[in-house]
PDBQT receptor file of N, H, CA, C and O in Angstrom, charges set to zero:
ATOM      1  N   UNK A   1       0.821  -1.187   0.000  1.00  0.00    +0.000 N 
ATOM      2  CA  UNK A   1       0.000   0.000   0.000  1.00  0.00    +0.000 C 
ATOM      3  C   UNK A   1       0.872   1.260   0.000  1.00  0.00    +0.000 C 
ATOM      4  O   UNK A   1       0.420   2.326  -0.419  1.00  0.00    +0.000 OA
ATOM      5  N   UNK A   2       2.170   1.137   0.487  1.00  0.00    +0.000 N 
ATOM      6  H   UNK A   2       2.537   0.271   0.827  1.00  0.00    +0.000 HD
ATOM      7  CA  UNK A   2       2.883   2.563   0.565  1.00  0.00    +0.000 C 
ATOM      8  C   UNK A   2       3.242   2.422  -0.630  1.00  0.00    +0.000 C 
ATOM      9  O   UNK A   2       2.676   3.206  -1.393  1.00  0.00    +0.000 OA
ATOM     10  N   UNK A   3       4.110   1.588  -1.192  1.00  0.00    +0.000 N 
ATOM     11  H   UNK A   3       4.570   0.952  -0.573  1.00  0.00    +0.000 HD
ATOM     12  CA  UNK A   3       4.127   2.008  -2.665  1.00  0.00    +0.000 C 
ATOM     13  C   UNK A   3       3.034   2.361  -3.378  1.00  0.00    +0.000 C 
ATOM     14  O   UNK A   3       3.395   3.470  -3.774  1.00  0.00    +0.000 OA
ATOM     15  N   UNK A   4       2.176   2.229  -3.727  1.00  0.00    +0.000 N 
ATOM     16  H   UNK A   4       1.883   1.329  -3.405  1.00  0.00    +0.000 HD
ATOM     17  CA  UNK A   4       0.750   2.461  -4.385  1.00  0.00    +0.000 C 
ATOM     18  C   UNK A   4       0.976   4.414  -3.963  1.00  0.00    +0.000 C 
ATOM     19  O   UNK A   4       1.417   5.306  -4.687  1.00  0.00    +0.000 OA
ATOM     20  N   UNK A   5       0.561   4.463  -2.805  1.00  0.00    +0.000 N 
ATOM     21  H   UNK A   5       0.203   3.738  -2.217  1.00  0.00    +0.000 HD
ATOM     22  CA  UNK A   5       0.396   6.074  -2.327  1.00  0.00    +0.000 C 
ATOM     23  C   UNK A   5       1.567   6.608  -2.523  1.00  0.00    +0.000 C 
ATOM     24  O   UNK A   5       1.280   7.731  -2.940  1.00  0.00    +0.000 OA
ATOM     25  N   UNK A   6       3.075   6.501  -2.482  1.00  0.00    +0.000 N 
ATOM     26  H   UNK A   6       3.308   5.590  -2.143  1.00  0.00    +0.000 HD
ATOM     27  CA  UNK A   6       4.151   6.874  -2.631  1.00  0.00    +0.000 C 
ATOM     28  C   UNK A   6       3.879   7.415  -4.682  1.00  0.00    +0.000 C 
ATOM     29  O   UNK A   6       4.058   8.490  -5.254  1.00  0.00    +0.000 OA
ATOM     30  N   UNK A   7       3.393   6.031  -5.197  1.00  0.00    +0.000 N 
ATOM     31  H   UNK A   7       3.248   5.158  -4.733  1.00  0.00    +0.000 HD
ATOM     32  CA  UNK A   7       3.454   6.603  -6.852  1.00  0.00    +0.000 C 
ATOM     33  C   UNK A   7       2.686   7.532  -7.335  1.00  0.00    +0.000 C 
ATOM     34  O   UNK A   7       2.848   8.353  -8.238  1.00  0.00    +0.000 OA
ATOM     35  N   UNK A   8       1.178   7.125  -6.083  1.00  0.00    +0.000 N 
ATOM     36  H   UNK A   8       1.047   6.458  -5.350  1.00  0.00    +0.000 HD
ATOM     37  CA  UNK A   8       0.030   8.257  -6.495  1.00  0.00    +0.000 C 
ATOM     38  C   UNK A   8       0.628  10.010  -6.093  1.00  0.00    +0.000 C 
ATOM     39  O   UNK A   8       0.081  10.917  -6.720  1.00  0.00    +0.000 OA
ATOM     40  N   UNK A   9       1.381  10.264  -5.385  1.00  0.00    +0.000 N 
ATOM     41  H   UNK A   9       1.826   9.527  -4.875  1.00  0.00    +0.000 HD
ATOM     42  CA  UNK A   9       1.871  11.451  -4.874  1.00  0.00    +0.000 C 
ATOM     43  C   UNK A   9       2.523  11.965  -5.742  1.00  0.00    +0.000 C 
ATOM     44  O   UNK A   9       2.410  13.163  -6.000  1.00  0.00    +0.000 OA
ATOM     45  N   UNK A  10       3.601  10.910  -6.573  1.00  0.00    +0.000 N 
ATOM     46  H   UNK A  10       3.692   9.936  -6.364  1.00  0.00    +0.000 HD
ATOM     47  CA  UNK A  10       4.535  11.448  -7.501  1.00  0.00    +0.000 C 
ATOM     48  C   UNK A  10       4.192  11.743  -8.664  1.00  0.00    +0.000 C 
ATOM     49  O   UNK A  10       4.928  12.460  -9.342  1.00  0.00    +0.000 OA
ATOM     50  N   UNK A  11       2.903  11.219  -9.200  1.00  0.00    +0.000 N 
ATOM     51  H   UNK A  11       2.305  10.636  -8.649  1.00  0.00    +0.000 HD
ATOM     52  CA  UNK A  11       1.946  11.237 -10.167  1.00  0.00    +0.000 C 
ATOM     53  C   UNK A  11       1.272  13.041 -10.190  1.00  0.00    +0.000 C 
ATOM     54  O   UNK A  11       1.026  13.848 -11.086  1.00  0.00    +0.000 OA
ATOM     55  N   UNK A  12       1.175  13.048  -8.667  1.00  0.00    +0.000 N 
ATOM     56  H   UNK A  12       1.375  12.393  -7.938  1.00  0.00    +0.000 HD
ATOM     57  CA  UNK A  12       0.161  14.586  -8.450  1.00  0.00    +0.000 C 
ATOM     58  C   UNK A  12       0.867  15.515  -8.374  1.00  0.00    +0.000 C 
ATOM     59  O   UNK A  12       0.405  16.590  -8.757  1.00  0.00    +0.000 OA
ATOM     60  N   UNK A  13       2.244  15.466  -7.857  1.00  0.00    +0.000 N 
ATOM     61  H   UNK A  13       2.619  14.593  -7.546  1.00  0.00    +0.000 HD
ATOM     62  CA  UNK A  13       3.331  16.226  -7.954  1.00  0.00    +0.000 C 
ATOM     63  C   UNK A  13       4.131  16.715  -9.478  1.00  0.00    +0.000 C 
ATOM     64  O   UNK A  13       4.643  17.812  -9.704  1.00  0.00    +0.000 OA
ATOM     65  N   UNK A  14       4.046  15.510 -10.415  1.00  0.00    +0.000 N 
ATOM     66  H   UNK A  14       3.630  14.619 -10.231  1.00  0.00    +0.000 HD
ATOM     67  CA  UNK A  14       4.307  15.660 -11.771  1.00  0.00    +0.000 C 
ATOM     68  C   UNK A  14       3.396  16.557 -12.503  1.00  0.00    +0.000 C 
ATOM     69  O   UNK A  14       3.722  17.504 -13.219  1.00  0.00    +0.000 OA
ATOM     70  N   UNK A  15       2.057  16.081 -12.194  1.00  0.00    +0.000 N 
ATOM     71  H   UNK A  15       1.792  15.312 -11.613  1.00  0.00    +0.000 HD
ATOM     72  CA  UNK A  15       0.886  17.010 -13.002  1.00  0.00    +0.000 C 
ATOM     73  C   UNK A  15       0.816  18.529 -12.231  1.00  0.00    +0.000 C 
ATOM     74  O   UNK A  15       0.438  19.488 -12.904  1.00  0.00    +0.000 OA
ATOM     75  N   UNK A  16       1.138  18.696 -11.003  1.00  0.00    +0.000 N 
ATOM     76  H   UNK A  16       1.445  17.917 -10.457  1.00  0.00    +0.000 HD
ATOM     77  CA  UNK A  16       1.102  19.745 -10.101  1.00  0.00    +0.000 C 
ATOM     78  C   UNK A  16       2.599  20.651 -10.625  1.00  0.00    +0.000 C 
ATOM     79  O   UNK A  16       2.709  21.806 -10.215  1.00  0.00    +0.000 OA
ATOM     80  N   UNK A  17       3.332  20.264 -11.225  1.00  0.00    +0.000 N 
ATOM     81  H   UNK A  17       3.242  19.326 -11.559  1.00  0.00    +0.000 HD
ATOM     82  CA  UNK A  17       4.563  20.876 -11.741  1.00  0.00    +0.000 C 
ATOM     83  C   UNK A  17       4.360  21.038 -13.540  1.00  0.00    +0.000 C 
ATOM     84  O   UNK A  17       5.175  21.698 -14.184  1.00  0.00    +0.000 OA
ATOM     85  N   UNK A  18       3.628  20.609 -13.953  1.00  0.00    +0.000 N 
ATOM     86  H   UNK A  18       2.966  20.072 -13.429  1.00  0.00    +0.000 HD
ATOM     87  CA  UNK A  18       3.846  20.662 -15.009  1.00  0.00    +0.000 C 
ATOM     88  C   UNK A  18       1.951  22.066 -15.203  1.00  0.00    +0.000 C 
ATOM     89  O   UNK A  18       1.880  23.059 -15.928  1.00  0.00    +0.000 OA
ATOM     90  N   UNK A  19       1.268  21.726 -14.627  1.00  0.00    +0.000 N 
ATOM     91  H   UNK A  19       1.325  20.920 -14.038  1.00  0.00    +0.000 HD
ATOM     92  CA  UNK A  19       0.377  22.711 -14.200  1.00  0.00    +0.000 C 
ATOM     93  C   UNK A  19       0.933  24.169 -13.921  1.00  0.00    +0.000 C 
ATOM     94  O   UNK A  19       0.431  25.161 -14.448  1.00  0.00    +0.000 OA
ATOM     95  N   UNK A  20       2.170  24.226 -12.922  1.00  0.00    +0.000 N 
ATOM     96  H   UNK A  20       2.578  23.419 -12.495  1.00  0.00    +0.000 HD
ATOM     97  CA  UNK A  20       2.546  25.358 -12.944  1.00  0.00    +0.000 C 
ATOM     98  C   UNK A  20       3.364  26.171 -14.395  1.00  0.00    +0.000 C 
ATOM     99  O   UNK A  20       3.065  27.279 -14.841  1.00  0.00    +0.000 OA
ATOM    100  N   UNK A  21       4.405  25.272 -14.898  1.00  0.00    +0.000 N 
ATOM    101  H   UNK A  21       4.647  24.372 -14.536  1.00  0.00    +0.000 HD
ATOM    102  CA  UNK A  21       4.459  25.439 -16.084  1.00  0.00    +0.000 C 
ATOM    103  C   UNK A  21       3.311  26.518 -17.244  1.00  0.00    +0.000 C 
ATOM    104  O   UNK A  21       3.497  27.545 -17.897  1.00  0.00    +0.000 OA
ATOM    105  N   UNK A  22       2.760  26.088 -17.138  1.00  0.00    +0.000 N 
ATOM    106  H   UNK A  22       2.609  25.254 -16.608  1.00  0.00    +0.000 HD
ATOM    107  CA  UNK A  22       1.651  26.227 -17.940  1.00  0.00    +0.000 C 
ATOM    108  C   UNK A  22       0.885  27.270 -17.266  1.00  0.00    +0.000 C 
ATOM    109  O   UNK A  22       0.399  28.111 -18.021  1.00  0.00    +0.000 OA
ATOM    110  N   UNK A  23       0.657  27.414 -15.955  1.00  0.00    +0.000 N 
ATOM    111  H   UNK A  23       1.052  26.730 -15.342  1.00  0.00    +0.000 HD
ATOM    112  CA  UNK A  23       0.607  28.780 -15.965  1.00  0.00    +0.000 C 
ATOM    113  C   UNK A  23       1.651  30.047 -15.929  1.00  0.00    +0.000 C 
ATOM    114  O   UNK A  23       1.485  31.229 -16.230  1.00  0.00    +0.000 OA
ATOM    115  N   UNK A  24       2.781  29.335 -15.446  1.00  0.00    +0.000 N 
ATOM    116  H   UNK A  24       2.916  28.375 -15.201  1.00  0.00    +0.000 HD
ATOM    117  CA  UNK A  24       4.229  30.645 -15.431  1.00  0.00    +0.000 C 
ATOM    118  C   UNK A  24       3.929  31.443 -16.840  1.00  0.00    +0.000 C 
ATOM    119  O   UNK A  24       3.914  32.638 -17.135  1.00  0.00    +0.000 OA
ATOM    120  N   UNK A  25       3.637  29.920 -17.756  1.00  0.00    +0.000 N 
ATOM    121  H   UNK A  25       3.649  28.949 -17.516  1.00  0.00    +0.000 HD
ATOM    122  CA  UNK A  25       3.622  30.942 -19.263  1.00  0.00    +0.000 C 
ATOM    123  C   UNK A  25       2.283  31.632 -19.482  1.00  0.00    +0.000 C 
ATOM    124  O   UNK A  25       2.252  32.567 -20.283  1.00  0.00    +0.000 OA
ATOM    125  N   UNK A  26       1.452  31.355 -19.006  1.00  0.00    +0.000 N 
ATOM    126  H   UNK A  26       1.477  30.596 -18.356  1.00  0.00    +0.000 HD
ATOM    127  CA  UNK A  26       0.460  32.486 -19.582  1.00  0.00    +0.000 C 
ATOM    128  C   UNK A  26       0.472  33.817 -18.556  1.00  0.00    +0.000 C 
ATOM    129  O   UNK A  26       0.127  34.954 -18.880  1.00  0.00    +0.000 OA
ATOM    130  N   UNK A  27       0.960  33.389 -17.229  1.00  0.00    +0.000 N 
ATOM    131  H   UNK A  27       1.241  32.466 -16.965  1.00  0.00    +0.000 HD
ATOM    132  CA  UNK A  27       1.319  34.813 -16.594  1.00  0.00    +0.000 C 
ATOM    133  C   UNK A  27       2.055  35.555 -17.309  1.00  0.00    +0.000 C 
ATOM    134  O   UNK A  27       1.785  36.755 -17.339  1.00  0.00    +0.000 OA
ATOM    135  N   UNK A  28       2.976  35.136 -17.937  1.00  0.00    +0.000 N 
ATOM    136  H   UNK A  28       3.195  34.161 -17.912  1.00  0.00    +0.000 HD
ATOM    137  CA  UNK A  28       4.105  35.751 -18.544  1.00  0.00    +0.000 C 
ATOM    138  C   UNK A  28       3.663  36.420 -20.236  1.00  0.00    +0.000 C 
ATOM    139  O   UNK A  28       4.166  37.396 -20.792  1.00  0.00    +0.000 OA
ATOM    140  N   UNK A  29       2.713  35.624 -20.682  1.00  0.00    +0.000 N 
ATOM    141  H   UNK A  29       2.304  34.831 -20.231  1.00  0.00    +0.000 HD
ATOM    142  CA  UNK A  29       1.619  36.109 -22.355  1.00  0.00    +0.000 C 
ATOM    143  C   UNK A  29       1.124  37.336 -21.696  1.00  0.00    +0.000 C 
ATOM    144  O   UNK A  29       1.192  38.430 -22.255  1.00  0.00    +0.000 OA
ATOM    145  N   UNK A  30       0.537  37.138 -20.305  1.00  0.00    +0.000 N 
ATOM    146  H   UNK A  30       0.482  36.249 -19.851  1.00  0.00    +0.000 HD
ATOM    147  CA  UNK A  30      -0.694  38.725 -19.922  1.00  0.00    +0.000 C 
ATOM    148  C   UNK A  30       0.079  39.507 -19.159  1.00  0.00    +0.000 C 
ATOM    149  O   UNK A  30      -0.558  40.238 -18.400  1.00  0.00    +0.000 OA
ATOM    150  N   UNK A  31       1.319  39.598 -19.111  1.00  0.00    +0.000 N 
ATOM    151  H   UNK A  31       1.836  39.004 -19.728  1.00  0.00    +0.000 HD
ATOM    152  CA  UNK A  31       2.588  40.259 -18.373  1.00  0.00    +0.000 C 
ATOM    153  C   UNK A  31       2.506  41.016 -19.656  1.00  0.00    +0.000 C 
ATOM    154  O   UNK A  31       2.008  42.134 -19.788  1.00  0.00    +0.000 OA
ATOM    155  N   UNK A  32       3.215  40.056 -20.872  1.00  0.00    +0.000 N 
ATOM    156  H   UNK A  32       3.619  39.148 -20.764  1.00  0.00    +0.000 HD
ATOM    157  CA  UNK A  32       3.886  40.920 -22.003  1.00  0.00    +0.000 C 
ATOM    158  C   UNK A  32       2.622  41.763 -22.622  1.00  0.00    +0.000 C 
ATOM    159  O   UNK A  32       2.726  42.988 -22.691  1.00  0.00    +0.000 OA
ATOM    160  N   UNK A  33       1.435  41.111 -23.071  1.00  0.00    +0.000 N 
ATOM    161  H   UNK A  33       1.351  40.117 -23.016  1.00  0.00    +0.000 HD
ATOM    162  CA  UNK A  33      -0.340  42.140 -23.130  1.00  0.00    +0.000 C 
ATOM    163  C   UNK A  33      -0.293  43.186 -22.962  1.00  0.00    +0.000 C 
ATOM    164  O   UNK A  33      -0.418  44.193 -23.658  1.00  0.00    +0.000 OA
ATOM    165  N   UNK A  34       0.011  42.853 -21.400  1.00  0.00    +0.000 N 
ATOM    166  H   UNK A  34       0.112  42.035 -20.834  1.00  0.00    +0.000 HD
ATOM    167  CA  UNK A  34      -0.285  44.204 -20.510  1.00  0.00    +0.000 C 
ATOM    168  C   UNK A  34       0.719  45.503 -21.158  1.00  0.00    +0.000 C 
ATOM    169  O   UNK A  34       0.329  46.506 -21.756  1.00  0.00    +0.000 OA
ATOM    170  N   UNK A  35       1.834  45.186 -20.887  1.00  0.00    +0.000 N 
ATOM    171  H   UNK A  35       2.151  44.372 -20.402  1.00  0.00    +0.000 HD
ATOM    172  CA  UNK A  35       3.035  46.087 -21.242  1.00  0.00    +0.000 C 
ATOM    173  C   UNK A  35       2.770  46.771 -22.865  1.00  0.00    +0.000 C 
ATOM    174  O   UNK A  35       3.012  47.956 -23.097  1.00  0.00    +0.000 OA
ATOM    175  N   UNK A  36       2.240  45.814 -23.916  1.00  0.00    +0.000 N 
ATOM    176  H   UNK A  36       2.043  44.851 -23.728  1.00  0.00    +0.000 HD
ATOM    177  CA  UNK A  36       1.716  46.062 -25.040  1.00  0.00    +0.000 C 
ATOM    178  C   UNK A  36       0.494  47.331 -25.161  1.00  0.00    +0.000 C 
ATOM    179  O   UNK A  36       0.381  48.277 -25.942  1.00  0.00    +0.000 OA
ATOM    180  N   UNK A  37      -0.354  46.849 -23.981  1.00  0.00    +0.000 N 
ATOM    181  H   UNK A  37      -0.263  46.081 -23.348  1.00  0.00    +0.000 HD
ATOM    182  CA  UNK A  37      -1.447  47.613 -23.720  1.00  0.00    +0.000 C 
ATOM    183  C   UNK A  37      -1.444  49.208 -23.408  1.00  0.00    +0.000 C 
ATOM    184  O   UNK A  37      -2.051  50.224 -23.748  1.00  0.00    +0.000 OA
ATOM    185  N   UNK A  38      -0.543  48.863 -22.679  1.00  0.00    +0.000 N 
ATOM    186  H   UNK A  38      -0.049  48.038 -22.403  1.00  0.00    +0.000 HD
ATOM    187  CA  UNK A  38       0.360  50.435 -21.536  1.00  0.00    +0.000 C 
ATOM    188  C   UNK A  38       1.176  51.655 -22.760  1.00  0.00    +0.000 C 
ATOM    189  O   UNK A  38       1.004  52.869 -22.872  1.00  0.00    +0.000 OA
ATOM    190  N   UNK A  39       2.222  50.556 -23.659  1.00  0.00    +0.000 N 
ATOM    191  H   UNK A  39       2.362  49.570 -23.568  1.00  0.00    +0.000 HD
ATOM    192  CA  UNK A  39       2.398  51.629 -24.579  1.00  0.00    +0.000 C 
ATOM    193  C   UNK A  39       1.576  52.251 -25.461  1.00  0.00    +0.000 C 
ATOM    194  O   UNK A  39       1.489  53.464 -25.649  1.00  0.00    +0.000 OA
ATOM    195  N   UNK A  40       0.698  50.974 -26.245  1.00  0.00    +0.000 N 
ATOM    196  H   UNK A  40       0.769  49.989 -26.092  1.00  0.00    +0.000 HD
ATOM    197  CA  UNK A  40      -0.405  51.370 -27.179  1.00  0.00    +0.000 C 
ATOM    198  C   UNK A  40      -1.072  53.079 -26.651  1.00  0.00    +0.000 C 
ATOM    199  O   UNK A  40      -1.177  54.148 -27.252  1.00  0.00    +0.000 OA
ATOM    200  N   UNK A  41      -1.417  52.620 -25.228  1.00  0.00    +0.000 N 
ATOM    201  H   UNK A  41      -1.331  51.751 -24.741  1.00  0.00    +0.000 HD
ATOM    202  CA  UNK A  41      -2.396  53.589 -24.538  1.00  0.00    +0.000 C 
ATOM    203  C   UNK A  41      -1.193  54.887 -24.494  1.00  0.00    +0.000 C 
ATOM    204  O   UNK A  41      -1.266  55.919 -25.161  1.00  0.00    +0.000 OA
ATOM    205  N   UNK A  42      -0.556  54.677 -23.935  1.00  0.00    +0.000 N 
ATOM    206  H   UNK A  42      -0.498  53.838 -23.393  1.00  0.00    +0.000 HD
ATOM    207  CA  UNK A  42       0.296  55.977 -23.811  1.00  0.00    +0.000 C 
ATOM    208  C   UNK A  42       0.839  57.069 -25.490  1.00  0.00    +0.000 C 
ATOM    209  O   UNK A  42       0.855  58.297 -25.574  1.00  0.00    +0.000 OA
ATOM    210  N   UNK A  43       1.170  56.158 -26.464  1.00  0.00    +0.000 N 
ATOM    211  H   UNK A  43       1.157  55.161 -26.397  1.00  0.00    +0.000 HD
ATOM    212  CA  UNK A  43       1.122  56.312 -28.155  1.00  0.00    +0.000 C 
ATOM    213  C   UNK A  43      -0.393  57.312 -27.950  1.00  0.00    +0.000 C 
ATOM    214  O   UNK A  43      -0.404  58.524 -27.734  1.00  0.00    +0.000 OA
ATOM    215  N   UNK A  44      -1.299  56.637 -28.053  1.00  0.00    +0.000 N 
ATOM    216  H   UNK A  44      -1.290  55.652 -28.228  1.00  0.00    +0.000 HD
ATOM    217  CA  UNK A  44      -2.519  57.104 -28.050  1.00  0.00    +0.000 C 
ATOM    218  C   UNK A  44      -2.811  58.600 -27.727  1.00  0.00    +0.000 C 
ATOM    219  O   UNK A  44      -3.436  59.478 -28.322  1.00  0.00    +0.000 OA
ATOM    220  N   UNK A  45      -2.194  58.557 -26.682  1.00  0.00    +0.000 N 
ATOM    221  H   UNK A  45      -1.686  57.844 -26.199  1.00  0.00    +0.000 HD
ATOM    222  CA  UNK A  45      -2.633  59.419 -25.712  1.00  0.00    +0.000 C 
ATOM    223  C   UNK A  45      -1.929  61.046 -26.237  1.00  0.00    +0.000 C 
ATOM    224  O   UNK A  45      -2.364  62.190 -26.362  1.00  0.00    +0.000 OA
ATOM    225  N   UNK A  46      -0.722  60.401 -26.422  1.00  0.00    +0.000 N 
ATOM    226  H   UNK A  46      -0.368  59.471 -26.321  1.00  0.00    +0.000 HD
ATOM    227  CA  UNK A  46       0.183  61.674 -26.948  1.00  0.00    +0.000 C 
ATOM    228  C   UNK A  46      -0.414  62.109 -28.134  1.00  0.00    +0.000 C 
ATOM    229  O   UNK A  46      -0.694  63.308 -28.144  1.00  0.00    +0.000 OA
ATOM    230  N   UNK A  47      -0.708  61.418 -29.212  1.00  0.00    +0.000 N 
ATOM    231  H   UNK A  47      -0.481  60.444 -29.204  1.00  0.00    +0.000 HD
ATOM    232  CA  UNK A  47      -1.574  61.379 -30.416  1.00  0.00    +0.000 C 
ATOM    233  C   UNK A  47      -2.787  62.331 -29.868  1.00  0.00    +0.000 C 
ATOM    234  O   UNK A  47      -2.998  63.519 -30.110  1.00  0.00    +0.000 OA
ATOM    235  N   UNK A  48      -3.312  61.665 -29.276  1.00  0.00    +0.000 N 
ATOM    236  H   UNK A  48      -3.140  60.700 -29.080  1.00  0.00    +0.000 HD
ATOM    237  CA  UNK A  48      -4.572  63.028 -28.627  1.00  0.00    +0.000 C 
ATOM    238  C   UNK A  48      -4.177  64.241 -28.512  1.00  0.00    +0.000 C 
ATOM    239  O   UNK A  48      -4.571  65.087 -29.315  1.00  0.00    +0.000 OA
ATOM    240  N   UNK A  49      -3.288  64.567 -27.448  1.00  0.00    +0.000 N 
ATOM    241  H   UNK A  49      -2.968  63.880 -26.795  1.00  0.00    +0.000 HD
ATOM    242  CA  UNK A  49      -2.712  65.329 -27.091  1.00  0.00    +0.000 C 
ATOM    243  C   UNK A  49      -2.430  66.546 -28.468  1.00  0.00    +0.000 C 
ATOM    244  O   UNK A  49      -2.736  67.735 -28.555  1.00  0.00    +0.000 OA
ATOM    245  N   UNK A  50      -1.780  65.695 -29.337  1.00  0.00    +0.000 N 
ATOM    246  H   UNK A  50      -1.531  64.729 -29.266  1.00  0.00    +0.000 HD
ATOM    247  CA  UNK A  50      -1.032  66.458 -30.655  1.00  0.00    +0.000 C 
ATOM    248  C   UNK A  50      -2.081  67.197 -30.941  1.00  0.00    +0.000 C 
ATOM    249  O   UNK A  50      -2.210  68.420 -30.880  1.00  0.00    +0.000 OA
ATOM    250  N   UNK A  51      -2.975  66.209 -31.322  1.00  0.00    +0.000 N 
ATOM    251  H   UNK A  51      -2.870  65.215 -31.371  1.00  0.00    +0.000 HD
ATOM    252  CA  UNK A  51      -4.598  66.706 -31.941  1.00  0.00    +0.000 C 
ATOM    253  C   UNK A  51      -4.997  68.075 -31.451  1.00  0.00    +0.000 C 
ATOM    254  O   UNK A  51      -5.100  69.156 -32.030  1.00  0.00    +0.000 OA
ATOM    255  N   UNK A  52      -5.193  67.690 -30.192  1.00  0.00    +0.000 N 
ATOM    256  H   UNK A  52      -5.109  66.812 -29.722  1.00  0.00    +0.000 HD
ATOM    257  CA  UNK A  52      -5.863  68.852 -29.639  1.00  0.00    +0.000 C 
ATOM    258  C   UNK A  52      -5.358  70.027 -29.723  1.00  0.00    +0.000 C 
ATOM    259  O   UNK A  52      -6.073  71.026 -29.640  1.00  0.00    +0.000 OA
ATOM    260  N   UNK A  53      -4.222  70.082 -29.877  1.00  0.00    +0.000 N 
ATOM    261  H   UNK A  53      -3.641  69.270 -29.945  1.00  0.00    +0.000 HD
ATOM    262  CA  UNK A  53      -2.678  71.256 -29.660  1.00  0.00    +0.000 C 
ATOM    263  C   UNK A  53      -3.122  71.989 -31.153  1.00  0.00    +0.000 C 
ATOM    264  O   UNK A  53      -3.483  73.153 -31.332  1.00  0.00    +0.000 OA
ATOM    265  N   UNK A  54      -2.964  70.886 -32.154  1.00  0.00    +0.000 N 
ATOM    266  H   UNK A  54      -2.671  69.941 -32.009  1.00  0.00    +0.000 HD
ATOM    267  CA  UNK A  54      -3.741  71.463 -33.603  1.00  0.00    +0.000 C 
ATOM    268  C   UNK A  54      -4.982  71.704 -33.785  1.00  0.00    +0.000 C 
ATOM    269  O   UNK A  54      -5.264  72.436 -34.733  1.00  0.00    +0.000 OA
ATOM    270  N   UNK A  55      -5.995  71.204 -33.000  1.00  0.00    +0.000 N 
ATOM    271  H   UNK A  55      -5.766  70.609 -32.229  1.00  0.00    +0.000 HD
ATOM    272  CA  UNK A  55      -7.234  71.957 -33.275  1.00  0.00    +0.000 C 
ATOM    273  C   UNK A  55      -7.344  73.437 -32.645  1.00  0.00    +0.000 C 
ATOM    274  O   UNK A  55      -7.785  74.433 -33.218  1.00  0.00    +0.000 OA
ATOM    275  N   UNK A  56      -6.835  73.349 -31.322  1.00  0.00    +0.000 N 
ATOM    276  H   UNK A  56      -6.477  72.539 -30.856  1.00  0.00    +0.000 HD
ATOM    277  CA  UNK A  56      -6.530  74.869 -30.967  1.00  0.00    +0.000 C 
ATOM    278  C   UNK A  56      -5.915  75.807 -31.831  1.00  0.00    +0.000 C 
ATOM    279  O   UNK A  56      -6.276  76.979 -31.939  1.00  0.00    +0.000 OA
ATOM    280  N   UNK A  57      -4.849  75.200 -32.531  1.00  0.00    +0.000 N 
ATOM    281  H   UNK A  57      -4.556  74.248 -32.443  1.00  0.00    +0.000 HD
ATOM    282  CA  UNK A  57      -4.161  76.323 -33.357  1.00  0.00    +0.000 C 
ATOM    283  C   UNK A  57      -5.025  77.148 -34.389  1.00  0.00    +0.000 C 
ATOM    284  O   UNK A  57      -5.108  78.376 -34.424  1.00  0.00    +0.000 OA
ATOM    285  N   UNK A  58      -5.807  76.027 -35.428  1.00  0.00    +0.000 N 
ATOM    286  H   UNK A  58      -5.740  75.029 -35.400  1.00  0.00    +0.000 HD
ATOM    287  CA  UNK A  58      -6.752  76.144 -36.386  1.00  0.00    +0.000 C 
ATOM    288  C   UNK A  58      -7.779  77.103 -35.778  1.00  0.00    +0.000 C 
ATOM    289  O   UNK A  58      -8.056  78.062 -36.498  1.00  0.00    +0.000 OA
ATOM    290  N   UNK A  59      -8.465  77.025 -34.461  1.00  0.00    +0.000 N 
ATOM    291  H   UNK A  59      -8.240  76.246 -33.876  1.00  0.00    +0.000 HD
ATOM    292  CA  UNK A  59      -9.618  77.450 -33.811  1.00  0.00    +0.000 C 
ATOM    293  C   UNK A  59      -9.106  79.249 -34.270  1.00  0.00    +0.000 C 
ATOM    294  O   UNK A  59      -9.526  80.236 -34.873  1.00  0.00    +0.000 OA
ATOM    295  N   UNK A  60      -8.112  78.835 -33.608  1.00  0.00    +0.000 N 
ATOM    296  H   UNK A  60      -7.771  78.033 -33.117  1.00  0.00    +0.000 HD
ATOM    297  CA  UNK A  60      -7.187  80.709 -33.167  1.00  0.00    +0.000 C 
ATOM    298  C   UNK A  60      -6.817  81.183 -34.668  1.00  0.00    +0.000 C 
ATOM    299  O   UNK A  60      -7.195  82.335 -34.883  1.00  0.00    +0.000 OA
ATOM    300  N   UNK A  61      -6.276  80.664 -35.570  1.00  0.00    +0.000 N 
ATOM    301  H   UNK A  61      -5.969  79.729 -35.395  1.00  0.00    +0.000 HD
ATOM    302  CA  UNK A  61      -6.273  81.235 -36.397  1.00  0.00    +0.000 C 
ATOM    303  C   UNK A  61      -7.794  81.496 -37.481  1.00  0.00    +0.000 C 
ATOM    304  O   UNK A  61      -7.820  82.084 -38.562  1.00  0.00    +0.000 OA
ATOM    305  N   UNK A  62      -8.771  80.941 -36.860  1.00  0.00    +0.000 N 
ATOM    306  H   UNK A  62      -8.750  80.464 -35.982  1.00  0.00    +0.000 HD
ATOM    307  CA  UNK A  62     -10.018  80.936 -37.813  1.00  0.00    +0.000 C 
ATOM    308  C   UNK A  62     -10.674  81.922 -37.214  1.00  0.00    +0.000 C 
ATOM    309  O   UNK A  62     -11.521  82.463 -37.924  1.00  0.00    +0.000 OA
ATOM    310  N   UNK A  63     -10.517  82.451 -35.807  1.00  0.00    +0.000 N 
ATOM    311  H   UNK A  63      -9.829  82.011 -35.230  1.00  0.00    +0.000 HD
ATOM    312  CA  UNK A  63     -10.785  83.067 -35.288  1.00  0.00    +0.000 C 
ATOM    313  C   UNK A  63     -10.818  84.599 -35.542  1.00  0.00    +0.000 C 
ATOM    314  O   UNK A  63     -11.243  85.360 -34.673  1.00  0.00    +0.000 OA
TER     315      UNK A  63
C-alpha cells in the first residue's frame, strides 16, 4: 500500500509541476499584453494630445 500512495503522490506532484508550467507561461503572455497595452495607450494618448494642440491652433487662427 505505501508504494501504491508513494506513486500516487509522484503522479500529483508531476501534473502539479507541469500545471505550474503552464501557468508561469500564460502569466508571462498577460505580463507581455499588458506592457503592449500600456504603450499602445500611452502612443494614443500623446496622439490626442497632438490633436488637440492642432485643433486649438486652427480654432485661433479661424478666429
Amino acid at each position: 500500500m505505501y508504494r501504491t500512495e508513494m506513486d500516487a503522490a509522484k503522479h500529483l506532484i508531476g501534473e502539479s509541476r507541469n500545471d505550474l508550467t503552464v501557468a508561469i507561461a500564460k502569466v508571462k503572455k498577460a505580463e507581455d499584453e499588458c506592457n503592449k497595452q500600456k504603450e499602445r495607450y500611452s502612443q494614443v494618448m500623446n496622439l490626442r494630445t497632438t490633436d488637440r494642440k492642432a485643433m486649438e491652433d486652427l480654432e485661433r487662427r479661424m478666429a
